[in-house]
PyMOL CGO cylinders between C-alpha atoms (Angstrom):
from pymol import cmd
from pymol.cgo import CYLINDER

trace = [
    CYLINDER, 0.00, 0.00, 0.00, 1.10, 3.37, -0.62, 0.3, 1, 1, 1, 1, 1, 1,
    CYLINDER, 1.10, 3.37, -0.62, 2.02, 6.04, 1.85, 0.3, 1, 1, 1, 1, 1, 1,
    CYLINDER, 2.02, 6.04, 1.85, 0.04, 9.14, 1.39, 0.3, 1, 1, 1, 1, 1, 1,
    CYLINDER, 0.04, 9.14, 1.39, 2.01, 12.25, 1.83, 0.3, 1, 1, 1, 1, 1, 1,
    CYLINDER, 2.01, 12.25, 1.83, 1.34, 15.62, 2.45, 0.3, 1, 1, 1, 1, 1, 1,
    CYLINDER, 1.34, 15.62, 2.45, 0.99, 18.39, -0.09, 0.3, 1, 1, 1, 1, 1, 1,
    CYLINDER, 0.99, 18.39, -0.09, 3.13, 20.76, 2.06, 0.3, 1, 1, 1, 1, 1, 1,
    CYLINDER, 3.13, 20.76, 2.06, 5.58, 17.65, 1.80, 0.3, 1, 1, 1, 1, 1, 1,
    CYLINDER, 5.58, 17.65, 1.80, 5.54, 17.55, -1.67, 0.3, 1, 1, 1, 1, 1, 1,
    CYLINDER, 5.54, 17.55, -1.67, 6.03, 21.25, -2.38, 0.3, 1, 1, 1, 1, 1, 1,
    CYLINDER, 6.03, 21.25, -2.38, 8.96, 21.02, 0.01, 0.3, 1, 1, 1, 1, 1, 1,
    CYLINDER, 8.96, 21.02, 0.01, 9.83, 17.71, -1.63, 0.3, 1, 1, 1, 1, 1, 1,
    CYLINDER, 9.83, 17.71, -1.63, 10.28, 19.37, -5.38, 0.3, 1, 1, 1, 1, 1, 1,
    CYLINDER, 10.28, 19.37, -5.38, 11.16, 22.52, -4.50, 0.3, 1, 1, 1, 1, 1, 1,
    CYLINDER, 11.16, 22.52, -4.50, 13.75, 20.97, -2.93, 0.3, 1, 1, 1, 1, 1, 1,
    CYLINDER, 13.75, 20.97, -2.93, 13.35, 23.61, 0.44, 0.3, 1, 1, 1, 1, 1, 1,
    CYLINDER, 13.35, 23.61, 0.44, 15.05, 23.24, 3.94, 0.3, 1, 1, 1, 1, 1, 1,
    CYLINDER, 15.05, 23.24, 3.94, 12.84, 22.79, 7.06, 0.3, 1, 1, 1, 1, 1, 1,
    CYLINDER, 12.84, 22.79, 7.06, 12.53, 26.31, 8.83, 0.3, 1, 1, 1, 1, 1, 1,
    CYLINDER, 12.53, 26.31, 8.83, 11.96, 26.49, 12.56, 0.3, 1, 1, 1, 1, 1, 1,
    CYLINDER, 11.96, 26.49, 12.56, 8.03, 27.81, 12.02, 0.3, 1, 1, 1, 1, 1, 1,
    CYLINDER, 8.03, 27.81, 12.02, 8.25, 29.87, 15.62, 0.3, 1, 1, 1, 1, 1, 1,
    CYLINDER, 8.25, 29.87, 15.62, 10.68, 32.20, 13.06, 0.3, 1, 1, 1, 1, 1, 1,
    CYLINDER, 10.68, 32.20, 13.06, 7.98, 33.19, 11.29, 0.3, 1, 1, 1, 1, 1, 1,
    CYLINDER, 7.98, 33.19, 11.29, 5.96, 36.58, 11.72, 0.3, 1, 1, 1, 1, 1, 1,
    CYLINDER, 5.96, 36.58, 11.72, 2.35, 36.77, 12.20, 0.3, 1, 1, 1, 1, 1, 1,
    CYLINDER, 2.35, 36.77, 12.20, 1.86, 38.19, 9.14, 0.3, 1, 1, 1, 1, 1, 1,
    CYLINDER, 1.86, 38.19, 9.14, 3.92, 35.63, 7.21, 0.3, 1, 1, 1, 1, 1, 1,
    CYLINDER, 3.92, 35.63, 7.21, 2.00, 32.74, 8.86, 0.3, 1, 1, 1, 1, 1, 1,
    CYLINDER, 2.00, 32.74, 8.86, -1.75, 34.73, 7.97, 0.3, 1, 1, 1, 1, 1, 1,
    CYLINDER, -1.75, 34.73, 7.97, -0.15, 35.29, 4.71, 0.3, 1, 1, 1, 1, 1, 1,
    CYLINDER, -0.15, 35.29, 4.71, 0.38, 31.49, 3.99, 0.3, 1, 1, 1, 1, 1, 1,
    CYLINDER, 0.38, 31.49, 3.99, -3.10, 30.40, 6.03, 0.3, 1, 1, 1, 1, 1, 1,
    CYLINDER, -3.10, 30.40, 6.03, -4.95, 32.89, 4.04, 0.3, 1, 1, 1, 1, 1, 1,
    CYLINDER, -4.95, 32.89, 4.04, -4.25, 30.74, 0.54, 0.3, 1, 1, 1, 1, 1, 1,
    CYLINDER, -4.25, 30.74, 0.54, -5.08, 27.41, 2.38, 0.3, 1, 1, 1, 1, 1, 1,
    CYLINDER, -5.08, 27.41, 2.38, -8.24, 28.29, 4.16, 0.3, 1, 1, 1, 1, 1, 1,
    CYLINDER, -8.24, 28.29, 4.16, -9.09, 29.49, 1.31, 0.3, 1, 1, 1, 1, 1, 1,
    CYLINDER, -9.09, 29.49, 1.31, -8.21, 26.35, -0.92, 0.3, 1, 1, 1, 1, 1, 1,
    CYLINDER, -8.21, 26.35, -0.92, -10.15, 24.71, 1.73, 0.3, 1, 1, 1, 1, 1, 1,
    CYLINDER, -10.15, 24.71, 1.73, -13.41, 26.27, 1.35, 0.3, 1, 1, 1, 1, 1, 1,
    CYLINDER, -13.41, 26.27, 1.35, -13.20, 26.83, -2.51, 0.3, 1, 1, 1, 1, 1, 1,
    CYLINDER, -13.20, 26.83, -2.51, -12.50, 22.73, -2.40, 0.3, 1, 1, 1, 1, 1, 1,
    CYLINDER, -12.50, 22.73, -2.40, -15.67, 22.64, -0.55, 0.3, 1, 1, 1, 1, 1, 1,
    CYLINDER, -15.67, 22.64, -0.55, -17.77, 24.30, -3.19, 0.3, 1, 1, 1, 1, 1, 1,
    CYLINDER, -17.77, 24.30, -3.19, -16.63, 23.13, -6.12, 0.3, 1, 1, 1, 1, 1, 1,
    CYLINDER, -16.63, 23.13, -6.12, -16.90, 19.50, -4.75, 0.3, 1, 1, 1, 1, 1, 1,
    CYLINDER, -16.90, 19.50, -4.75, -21.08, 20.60, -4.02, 0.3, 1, 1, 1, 1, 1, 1,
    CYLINDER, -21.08, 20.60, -4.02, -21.40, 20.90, -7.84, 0.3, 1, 1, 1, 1, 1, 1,
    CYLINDER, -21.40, 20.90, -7.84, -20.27, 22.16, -11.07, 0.3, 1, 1, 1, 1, 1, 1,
    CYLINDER, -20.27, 22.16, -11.07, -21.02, 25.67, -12.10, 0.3, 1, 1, 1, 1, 1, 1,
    CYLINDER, -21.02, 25.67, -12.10, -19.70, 29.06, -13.52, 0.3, 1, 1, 1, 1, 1, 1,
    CYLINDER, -19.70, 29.06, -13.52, -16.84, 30.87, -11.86, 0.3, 1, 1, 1, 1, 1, 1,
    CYLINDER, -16.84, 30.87, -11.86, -18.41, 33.85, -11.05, 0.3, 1, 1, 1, 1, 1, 1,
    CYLINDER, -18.41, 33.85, -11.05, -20.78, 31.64, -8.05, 0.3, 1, 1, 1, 1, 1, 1,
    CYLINDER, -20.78, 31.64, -8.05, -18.33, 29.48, -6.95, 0.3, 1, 1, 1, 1, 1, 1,
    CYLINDER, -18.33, 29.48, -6.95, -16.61, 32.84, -6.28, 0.3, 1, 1, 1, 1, 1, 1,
    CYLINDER, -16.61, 32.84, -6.28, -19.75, 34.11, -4.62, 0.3, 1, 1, 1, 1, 1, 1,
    CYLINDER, -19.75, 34.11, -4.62, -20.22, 30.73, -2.58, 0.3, 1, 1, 1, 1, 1, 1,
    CYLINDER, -20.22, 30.73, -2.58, -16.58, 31.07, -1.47, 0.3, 1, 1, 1, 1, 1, 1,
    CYLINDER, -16.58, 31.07, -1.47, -16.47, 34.98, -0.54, 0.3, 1, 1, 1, 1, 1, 1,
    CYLINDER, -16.47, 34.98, -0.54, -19.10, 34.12, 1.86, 0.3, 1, 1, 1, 1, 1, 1,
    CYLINDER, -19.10, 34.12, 1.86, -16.90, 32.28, 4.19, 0.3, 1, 1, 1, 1, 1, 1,
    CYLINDER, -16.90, 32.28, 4.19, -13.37, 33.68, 3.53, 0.3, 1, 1, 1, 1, 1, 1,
    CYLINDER, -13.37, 33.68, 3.53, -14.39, 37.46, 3.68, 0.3, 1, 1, 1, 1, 1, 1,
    CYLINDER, -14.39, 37.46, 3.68, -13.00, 39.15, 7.06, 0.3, 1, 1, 1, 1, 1, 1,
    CYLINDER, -13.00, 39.15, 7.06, -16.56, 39.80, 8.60, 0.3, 1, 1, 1, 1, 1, 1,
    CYLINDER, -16.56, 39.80, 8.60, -16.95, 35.74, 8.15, 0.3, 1, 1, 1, 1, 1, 1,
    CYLINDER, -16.95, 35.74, 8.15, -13.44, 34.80, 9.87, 0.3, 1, 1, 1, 1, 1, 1,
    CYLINDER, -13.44, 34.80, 9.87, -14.53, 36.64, 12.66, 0.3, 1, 1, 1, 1, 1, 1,
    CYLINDER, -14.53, 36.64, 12.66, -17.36, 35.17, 13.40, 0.3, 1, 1, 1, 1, 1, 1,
    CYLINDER, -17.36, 35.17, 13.40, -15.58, 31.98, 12.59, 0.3, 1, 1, 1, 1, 1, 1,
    CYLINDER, -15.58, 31.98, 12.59, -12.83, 33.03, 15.65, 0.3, 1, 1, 1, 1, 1, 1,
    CYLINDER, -12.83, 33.03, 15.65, -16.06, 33.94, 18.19, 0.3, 1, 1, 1, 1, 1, 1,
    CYLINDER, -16.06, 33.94, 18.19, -17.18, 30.54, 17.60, 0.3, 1, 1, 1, 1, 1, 1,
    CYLINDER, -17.18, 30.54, 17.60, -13.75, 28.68, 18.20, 0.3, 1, 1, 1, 1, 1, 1,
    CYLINDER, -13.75, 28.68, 18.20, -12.23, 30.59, 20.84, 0.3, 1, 1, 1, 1, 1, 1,
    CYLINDER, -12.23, 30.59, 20.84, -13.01, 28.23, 23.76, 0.3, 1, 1, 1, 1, 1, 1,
    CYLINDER, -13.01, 28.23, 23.76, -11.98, 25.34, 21.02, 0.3, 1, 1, 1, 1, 1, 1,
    CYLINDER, -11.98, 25.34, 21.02, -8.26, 26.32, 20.70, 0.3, 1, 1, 1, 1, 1, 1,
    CYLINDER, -8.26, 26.32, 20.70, -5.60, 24.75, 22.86, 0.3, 1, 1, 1, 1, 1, 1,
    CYLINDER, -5.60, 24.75, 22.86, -3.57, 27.42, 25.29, 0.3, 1, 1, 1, 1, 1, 1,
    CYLINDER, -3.57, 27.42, 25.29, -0.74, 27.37, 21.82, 0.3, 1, 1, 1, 1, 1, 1,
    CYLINDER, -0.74, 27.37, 21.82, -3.69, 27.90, 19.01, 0.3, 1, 1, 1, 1, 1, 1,
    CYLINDER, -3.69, 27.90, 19.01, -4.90, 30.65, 21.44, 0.3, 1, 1, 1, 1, 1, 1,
    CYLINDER, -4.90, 30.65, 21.44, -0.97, 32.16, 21.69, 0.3, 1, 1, 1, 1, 1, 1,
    CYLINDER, -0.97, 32.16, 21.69, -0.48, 32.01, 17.79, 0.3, 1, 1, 1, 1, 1, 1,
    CYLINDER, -0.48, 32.01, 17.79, -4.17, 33.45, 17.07, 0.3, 1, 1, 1, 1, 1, 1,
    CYLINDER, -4.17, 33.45, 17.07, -3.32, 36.43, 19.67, 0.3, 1, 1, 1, 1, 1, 1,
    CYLINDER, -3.32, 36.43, 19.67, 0.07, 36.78, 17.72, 0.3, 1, 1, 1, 1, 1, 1,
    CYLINDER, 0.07, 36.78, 17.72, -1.79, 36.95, 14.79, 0.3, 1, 1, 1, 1, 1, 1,
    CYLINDER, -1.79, 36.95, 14.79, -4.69, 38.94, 16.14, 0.3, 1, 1, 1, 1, 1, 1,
    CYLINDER, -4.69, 38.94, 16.14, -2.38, 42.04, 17.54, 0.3, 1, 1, 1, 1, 1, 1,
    CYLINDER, -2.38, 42.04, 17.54, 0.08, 42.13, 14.39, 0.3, 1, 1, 1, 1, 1, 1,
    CYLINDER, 0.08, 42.13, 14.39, 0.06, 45.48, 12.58, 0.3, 1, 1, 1, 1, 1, 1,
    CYLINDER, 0.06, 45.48, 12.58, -1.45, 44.60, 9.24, 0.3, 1, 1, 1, 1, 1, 1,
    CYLINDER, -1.45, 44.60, 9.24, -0.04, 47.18, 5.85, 0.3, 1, 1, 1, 1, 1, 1,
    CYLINDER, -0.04, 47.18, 5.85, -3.27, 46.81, 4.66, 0.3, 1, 1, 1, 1, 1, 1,
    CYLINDER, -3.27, 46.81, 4.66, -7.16, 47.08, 5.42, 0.3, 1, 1, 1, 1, 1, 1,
    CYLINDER, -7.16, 47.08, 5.42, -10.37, 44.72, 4.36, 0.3, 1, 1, 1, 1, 1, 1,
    CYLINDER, -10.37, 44.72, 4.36, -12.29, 47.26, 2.10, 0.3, 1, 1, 1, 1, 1, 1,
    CYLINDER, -12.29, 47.26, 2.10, -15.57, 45.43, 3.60, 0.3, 1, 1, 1, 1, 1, 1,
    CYLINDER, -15.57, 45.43, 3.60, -14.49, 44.81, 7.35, 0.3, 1, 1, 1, 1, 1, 1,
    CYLINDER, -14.49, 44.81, 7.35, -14.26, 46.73, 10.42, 0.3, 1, 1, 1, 1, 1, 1,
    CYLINDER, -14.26, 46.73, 10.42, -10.77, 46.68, 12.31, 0.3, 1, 1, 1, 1, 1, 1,
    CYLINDER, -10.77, 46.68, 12.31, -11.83, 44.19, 14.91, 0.3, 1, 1, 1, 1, 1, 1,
    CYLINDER, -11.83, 44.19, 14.91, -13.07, 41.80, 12.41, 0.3, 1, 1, 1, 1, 1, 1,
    CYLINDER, -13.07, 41.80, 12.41, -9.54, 42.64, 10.15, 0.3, 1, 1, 1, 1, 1, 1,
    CYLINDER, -9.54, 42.64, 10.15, -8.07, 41.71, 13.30, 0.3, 1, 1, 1, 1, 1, 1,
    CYLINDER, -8.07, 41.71, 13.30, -9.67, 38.86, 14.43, 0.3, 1, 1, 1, 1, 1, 1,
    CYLINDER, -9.67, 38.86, 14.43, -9.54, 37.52, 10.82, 0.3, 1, 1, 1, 1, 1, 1,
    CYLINDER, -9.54, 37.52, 10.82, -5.71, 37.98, 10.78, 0.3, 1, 1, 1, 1, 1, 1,
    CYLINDER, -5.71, 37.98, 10.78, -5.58, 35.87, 13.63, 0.3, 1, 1, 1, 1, 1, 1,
    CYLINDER, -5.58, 35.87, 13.63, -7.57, 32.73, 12.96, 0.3, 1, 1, 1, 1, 1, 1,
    CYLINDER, -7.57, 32.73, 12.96, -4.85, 33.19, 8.91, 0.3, 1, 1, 1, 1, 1, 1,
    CYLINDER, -4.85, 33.19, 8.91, -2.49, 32.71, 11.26, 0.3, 1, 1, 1, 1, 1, 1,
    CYLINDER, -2.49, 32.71, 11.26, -3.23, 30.04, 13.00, 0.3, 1, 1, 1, 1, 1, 1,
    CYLINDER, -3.23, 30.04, 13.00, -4.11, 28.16, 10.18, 0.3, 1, 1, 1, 1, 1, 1,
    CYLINDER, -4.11, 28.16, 10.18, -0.97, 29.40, 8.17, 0.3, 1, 1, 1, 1, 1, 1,
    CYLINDER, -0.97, 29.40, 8.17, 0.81, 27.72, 11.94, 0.3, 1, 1, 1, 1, 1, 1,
    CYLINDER, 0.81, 27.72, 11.94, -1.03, 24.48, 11.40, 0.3, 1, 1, 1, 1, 1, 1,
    CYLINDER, -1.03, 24.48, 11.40, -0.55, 24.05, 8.24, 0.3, 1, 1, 1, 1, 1, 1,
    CYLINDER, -0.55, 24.05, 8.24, 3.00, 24.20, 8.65, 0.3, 1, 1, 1, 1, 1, 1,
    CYLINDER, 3.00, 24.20, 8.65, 3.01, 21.78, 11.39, 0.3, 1, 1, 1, 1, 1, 1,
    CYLINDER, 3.01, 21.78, 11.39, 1.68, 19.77, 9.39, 0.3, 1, 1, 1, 1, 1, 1,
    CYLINDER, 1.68, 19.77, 9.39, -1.74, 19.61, 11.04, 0.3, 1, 1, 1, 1, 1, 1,
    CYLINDER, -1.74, 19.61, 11.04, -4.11, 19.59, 8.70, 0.3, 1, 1, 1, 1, 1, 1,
    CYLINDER, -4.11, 19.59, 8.70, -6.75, 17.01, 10.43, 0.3, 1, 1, 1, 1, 1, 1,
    CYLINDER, -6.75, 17.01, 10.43, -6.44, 20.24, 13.10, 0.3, 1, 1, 1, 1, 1, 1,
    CYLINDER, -6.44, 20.24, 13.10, -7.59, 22.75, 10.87, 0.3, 1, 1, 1, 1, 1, 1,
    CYLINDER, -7.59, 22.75, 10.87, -10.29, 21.27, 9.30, 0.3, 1, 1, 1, 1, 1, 1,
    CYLINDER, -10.29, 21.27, 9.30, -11.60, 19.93, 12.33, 0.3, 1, 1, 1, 1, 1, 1,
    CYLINDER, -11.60, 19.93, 12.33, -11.42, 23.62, 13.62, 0.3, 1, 1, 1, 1, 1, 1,
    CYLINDER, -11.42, 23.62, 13.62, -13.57, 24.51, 10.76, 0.3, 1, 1, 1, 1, 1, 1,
    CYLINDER, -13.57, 24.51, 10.76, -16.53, 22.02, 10.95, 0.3, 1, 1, 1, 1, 1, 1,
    CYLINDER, -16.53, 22.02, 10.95, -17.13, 22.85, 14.61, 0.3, 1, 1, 1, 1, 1, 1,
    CYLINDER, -17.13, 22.85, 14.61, -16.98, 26.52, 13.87, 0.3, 1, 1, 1, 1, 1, 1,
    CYLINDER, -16.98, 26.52, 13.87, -19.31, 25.94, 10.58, 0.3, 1, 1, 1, 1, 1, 1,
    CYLINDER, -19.31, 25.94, 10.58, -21.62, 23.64, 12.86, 0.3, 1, 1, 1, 1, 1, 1,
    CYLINDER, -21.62, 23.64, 12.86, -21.94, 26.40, 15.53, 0.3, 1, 1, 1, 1, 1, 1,
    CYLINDER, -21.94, 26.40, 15.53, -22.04, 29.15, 13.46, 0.3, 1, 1, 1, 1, 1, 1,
    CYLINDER, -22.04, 29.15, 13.46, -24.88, 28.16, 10.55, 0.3, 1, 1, 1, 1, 1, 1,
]
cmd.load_cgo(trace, "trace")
């Protein structure tokens, strides 16, 4: 039988790149990378619901990566995270962002940085199961 491996090990894997302590990383650089896989995550999710143009599966997607979402997302996890998710979310959280949601308030900029991060964190460690069982309990309390 063959051994599944990662994606993140297979990017490493052919782009031939070293392992980097992740606790080196900024906030920022952590959202940065968790913004493009919770959002592969939930644009997985609705394309796998059905086929259809571009323009809805953007639509379908926006709803749940957009700032205001995250932060909802965050109110609904915060007793879920472990005393390090809560750490690397409050890193997150209280980094000073160069830029600003055009459709967001601070707070929910904020908040939304944070919960980037911590995926961005997970990811990283490799903790994938983590993350997307963060997300169904958040999705299940939330909707």
């Amino acid at each position: 039988m063959e051994e599944s491996i990662s994606l993140q090990e297979l990017i490493k894997k052919s782009f031939n790149l070293k392992e980097v302590d992740i606790r080196m990383y900024s906030p920022l650089a952590l959202a940065y990378i968790g913004d493009g896989v919770y959002d592969l995550i939930f644009r997985t999710a609705v394309v796998q619901r059905g086929n259809t143009s571009a323009n809805k599966l953007h639509h379908q997607t926006i709803r749940y990566v957009k700032a205001p979402a995250q932060a909802l997302m965050v109110q609904a996890l915060m007793e879920e995270f472990s005393p390090e998710e809560l750490a690397v979310y409050k890193r997150g959280k209280n980094a000073k962002p160069y830029t600003m949601a055009k459709n967001a308030t601070i707070t929910e900029y904020k908040m939304a940085t944070g919960l980037e991060a911590l995926v961005g964190y997970l990811y990283l460690k490799g903790r994938m199961e983590r993350i997307l069982e963060l997300i169904q309990i958040g999705l299940h309390k939330i909707e």
